[in-house]
ChimeraX commands (.cxc) that place a marker at each C-alpha (Angstrom):
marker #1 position -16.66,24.00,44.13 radius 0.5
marker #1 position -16.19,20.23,43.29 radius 0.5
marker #1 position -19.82,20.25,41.99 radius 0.5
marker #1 position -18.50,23.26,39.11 radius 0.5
marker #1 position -15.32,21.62,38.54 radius 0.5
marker #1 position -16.97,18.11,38.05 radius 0.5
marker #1 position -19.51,19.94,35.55 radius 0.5
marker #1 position -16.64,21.49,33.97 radius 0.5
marker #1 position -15.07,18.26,33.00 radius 0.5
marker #1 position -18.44,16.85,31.98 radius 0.5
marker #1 position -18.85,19.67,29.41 radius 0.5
marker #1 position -15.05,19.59,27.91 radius 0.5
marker #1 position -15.49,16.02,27.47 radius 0.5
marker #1 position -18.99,16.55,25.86 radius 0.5
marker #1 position -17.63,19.12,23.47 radius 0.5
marker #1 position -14.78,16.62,22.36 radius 0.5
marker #1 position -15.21,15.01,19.10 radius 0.5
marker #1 position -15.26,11.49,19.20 radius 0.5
marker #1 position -12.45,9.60,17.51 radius 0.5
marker #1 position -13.87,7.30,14.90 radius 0.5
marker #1 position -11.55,4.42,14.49 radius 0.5
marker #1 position -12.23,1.07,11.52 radius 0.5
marker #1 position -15.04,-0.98,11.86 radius 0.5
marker #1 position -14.39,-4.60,11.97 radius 0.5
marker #1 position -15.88,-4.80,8.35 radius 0.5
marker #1 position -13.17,-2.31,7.00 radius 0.5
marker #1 position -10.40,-4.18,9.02 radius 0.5
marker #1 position -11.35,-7.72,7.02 radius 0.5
marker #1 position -11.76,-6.44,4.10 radius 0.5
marker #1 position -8.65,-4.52,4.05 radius 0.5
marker #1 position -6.65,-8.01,5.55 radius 0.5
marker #1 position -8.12,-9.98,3.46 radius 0.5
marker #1 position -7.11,-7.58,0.31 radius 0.5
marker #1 position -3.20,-7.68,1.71 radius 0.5
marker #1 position -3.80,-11.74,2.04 radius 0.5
marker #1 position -4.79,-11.52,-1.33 radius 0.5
marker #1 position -2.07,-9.50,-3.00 radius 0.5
marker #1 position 0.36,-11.59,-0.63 radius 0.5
marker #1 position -0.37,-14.90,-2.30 radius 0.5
marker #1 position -0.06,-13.45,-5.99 radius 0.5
marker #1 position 3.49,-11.67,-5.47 radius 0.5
marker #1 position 4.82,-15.22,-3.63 radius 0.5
marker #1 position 2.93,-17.68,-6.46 radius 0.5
marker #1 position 4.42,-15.42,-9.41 radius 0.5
marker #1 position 8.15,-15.47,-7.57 radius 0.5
marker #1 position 7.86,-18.68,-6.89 radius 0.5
marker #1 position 10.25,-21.08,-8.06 radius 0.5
marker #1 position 12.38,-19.40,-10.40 radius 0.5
marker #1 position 15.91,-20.32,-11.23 radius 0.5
marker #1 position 18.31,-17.27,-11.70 radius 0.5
marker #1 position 18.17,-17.03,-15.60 radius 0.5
marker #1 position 14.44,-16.42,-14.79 radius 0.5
marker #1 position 14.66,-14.12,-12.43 radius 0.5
marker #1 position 17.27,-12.00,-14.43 radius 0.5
marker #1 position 15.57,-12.06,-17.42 radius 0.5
marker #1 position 14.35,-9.02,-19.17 radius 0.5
marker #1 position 12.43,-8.91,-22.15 radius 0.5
marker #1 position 13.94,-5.30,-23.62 radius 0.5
marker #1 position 17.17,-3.66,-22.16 radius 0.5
marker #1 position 14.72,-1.11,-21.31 radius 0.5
marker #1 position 12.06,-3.04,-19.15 radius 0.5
marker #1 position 12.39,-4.62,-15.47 radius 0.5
marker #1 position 13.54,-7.91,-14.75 radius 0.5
marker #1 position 11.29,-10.02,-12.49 radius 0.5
marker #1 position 14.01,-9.48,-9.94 radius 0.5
marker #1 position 14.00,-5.40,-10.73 radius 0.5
marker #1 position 10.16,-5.73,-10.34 radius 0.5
marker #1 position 10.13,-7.74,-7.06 radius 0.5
marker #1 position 12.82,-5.55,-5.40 radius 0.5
marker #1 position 10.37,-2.12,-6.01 radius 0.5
marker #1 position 7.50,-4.06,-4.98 radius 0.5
marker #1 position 9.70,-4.83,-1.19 radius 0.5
marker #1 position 10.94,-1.60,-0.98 radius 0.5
marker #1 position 7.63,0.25,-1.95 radius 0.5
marker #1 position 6.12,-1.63,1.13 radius 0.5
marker #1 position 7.94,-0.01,4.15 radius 0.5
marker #1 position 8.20,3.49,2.08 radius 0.5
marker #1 position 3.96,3.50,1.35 radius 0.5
marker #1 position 3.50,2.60,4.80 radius 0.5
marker #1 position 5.88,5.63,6.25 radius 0.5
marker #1 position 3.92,7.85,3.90 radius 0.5
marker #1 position 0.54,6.56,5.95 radius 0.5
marker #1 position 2.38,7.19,9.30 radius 0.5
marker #1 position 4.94,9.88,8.91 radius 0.5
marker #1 position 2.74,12.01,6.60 radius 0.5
marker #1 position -1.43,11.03,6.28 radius 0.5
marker #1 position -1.50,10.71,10.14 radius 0.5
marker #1 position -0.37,13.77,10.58 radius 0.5
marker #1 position -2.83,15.68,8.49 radius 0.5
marker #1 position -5.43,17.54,10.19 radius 0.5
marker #1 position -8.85,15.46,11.04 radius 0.5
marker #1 position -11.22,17.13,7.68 radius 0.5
marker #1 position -14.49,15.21,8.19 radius 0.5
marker #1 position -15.92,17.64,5.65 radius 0.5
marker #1 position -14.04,16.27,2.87 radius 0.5
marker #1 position -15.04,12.91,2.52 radius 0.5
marker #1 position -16.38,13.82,-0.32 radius 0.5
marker #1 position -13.28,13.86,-2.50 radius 0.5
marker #1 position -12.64,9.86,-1.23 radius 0.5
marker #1 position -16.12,8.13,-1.23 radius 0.5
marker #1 position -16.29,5.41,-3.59 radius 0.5
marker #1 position -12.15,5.20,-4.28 radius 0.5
marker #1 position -12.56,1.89,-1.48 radius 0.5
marker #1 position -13.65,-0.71,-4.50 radius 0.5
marker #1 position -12.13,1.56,-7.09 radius 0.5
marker #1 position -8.57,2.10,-6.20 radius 0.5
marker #1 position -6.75,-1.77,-6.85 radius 0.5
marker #1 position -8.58,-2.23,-9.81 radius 0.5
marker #1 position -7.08,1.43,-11.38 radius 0.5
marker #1 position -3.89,0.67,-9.78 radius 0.5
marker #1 position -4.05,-2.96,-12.28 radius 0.5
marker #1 position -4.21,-0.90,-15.31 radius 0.5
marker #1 position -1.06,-1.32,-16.66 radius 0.5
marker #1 position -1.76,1.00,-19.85 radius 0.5
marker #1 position -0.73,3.74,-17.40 radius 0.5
marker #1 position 2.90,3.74,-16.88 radius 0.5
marker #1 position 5.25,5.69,-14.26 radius 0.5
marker #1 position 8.54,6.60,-13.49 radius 0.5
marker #1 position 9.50,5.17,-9.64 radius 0.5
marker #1 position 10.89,7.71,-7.00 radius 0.5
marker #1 position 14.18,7.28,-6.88 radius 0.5
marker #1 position 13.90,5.77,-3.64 radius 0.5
marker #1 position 12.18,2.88,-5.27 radius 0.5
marker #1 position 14.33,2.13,-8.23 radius 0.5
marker #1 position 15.41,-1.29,-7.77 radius 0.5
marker #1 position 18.71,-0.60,-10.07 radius 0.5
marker #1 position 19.64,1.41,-7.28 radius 0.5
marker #1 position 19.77,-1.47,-4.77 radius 0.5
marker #1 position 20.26,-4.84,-6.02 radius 0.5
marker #1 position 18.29,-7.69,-3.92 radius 0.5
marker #1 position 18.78,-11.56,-3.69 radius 0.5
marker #1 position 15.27,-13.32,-4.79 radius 0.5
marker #1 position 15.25,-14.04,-0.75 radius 0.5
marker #1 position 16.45,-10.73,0.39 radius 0.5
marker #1 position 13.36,-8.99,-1.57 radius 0.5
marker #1 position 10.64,-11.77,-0.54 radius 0.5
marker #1 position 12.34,-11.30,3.11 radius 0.5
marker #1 position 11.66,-7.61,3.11 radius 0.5
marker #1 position 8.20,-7.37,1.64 radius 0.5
marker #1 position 7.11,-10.28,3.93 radius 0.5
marker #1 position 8.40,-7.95,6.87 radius 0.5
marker #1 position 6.81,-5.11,5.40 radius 0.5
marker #1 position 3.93,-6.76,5.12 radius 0.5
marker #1 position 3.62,-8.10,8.41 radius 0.5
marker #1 position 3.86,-4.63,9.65 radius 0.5
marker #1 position 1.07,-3.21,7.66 radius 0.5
marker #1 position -1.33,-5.99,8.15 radius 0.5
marker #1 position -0.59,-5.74,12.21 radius 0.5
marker #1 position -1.22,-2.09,12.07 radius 0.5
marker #1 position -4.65,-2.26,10.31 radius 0.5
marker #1 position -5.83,-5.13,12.85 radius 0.5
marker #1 position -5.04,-3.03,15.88 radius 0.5
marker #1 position -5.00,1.11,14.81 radius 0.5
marker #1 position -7.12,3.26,16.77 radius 0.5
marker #1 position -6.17,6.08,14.43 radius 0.5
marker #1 position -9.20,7.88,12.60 radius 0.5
marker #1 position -8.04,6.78,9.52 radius 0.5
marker #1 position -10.79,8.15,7.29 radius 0.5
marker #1 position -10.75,11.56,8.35 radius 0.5
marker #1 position -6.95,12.07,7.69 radius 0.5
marker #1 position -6.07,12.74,4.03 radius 0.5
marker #1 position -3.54,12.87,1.34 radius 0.5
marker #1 position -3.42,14.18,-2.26 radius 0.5
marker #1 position -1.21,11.21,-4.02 radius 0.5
marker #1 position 0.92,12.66,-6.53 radius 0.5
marker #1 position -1.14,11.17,-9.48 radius 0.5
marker #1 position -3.79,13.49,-10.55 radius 0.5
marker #1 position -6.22,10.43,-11.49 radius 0.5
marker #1 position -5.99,9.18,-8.10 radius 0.5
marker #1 position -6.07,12.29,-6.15 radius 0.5
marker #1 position -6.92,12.64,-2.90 radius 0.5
marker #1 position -7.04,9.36,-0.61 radius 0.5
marker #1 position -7.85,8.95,2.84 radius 0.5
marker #1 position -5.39,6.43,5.44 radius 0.5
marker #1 position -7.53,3.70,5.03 radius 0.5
marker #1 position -7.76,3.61,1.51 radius 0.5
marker #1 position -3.48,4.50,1.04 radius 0.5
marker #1 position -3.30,1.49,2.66 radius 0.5
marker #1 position -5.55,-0.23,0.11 radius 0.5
marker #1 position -3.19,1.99,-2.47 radius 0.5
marker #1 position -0.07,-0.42,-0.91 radius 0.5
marker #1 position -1.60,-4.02,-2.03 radius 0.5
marker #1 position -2.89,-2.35,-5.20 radius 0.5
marker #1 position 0.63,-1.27,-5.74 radius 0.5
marker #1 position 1.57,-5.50,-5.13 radius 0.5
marker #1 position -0.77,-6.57,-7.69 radius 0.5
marker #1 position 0.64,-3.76,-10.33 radius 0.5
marker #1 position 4.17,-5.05,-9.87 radius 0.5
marker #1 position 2.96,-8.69,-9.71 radius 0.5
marker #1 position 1.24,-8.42,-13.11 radius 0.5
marker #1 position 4.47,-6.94,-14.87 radius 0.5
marker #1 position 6.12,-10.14,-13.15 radius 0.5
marker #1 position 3.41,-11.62,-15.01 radius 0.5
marker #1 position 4.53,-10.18,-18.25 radius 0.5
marker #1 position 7.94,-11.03,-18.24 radius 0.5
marker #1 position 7.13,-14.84,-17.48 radius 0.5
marker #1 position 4.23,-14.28,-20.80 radius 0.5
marker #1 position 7.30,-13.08,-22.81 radius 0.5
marker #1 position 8.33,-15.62,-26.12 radius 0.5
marker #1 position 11.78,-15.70,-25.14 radius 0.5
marker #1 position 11.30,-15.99,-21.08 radius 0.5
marker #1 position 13.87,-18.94,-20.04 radius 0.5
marker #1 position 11.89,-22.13,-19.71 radius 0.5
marker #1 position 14.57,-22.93,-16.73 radius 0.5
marker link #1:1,2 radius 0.2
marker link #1:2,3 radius 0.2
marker link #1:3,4 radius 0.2
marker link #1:4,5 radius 0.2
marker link #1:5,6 radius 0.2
marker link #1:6,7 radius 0.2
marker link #1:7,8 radius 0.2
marker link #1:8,9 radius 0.2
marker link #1:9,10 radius 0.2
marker link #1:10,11 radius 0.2
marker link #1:11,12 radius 0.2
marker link #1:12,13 radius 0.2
marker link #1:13,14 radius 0.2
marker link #1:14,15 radius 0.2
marker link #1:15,16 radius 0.2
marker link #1:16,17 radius 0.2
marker link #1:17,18 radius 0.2
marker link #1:18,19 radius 0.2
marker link #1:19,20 radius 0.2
marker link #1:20,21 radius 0.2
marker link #1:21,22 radius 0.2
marker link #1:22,23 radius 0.2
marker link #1:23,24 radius 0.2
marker link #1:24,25 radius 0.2
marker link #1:25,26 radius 0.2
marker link #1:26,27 radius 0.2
marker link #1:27,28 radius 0.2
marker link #1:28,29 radius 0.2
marker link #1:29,30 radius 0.2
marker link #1:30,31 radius 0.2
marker link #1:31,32 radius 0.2
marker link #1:32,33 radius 0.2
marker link #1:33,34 radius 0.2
marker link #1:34,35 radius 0.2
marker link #1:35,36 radius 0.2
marker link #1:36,37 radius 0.2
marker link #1:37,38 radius 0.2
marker link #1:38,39 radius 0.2
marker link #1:39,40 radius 0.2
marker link #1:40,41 radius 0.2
marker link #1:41,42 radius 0.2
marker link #1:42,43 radius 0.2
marker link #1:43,44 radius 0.2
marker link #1:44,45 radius 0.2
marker link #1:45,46 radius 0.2
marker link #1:46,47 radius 0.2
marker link #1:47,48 radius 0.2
marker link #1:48,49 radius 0.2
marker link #1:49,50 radius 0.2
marker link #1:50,51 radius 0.2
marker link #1:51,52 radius 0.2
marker link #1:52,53 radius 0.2
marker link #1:53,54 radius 0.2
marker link #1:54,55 radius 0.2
marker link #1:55,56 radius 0.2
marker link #1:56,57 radius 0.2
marker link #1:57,58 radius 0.2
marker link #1:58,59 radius 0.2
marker link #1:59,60 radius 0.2
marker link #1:60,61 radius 0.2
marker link #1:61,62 radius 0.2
marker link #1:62,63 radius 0.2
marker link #1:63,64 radius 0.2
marker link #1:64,65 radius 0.2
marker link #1:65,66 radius 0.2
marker link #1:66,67 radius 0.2
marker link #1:67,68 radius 0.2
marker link #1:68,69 radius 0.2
marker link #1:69,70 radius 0.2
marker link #1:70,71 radius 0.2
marker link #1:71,72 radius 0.2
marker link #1:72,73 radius 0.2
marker link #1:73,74 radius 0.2
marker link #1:74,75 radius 0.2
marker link #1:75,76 radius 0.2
marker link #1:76,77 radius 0.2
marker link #1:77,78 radius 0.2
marker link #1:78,79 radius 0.2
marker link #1:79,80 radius 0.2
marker link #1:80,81 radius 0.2
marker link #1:81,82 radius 0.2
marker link #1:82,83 radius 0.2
marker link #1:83,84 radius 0.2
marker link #1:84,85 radius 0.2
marker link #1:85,86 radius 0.2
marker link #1:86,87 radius 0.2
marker link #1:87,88 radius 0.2
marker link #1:88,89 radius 0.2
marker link #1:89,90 radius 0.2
marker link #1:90,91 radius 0.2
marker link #1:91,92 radius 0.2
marker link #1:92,93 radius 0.2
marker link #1:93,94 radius 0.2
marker link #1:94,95 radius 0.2
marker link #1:95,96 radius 0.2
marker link #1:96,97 radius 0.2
marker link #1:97,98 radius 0.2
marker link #1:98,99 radius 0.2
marker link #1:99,100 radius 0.2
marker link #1:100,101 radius 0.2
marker link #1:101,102 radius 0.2
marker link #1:102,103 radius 0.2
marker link #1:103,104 radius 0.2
marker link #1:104,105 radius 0.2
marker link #1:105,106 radius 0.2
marker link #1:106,107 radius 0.2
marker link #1:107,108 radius 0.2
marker link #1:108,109 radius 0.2
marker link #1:109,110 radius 0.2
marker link #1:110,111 radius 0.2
marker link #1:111,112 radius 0.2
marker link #1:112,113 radius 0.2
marker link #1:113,114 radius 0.2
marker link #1:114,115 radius 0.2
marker link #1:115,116 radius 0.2
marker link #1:116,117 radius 0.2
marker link #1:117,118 radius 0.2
marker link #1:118,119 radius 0.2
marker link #1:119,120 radius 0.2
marker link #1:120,121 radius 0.2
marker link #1:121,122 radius 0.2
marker link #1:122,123 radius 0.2
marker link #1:123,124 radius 0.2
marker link #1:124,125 radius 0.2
marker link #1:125,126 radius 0.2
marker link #1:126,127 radius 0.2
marker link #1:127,128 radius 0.2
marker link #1:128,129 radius 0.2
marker link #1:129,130 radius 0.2
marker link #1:130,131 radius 0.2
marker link #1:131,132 radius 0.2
marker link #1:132,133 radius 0.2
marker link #1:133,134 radius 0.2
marker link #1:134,135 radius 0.2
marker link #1:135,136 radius 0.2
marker link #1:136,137 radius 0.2
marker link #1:137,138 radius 0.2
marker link #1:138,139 radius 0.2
marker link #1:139,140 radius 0.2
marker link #1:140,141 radius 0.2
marker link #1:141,142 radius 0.2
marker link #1:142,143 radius 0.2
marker link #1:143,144 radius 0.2
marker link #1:144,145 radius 0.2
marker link #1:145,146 radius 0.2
marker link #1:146,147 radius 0.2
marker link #1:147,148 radius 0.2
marker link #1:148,149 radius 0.2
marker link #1:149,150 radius 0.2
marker link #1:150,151 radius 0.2
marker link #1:151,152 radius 0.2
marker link #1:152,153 radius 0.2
marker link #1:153,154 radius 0.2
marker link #1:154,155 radius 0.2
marker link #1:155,156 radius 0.2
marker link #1:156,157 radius 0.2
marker link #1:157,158 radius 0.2
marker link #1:158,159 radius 0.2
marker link #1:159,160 radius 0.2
marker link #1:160,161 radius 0.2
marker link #1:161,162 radius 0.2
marker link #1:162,163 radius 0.2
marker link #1:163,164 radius 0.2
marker link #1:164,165 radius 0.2
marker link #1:165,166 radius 0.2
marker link #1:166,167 radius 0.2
marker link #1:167,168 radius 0.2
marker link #1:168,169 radius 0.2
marker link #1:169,170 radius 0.2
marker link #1:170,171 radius 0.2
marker link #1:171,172 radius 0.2
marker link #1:172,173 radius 0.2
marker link #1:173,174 radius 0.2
marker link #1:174,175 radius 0.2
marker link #1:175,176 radius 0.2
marker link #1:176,177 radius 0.2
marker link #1:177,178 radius 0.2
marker link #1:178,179 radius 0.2
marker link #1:179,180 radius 0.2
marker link #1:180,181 radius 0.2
marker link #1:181,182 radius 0.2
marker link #1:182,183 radius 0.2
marker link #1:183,184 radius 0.2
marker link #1:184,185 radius 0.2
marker link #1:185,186 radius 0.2
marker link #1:186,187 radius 0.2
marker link #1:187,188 radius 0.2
marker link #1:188,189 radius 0.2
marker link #1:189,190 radius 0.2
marker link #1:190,191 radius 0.2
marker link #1:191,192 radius 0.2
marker link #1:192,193 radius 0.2
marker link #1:193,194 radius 0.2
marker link #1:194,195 radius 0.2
marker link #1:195,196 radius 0.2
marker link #1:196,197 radius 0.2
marker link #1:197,198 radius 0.2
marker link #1:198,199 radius 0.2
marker link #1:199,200 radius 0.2
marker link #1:200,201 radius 0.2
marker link #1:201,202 radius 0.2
marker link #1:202,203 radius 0.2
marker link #1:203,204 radius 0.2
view
């Protein structure tokens, strides 16, 4: 009887698929492309006195402040979408397909400003107004988070996927939405970019 119920267990646990967690390799590089997108958002917000940060270039375009306050709140709200929503996708091995190659592709076509669109409402930084240290406050946070929970997941993060809402993105797997977050940085961080480039941008 124990000998059957022993062999029972034995052939459950046999017939289990394996959970296939990060490799150490995936971890770094993803760290080291948060790192990465850190340092840019803090060097460009650097510094600033308020008629910088206010400044916009058109009554129509963001202000660096406008621009750092999406960036901090699209941290914690990307992040929720990995947790709350890709996690909870069924495991679909079989459709790796529609991610492979989107690891080294994704933050570059995230940079390419020629594409513009409309933030969630959500992430409209008219709707909540931010000191210059409220917003680094909040992304740092944010940050922390994400960068804590790609060091230590045991989630199978590239077997649950996501369509993003962008059809030239399409589908992404966990590992690379979280890849989508610092590309996200480095698109907002580039507009800052652009507003300090402007002719008439304060020179104090």
């Amino acid at each position: 009887m124990i000998k059957s119920l022993l062999l029972a267990v034995a052939m459950v646990m046999a017939a289990a698929p394996a959970t296939t967690t990060l490799t150490q390799e995936e971890r770094d590089k993803a760290i080291a492309e948060l790192e990465g997108s850190k340092k840019v958002f803090l060097d460009a917000t650097k510094g600033l006195s308020p008629a910088q940060w206010s400044f916009k270039s058109a009554p129509d375009r963001w202000s660096i402040a406008e621009c750092a306050d999406h960036i901090a709140l699209s941290e914690a709200f990307i992040f929720g979408r990995v947790t709350d929503g890709v996690l909870k996708t069924p495991l679909t091995p079989e459709k790796r397909s529609a991610t492979a190659g989107k690891d080294e592709k994704l933050v570059v076509m995230l940079q390419d400003r020629s594409f513009k669109a409309k933030a969630p409402e959500p992430l409209d930084p008219t709707k909540t107004v931010m000191t210059p240290e409220e917003s680094v406050k909040k992304f740092l946070e944010s940050r922390a988070k994400t960068e804590d929970f790609i060091k230590t997941t045991q989630e199978d993060l590239r077997d649950h996927m996501f369509d993003h809402p962008v059809p030239a993105i399409g589908t992404l797997d966990g590992y690379q939405w979280v890849l989508l977050i610092s590309g996200h940085t480095r698109r907002h961080t580039l507009q800052i970019l652009e507003v300090k480039a402007d002719a008439n941008f304060p020179k104090m």
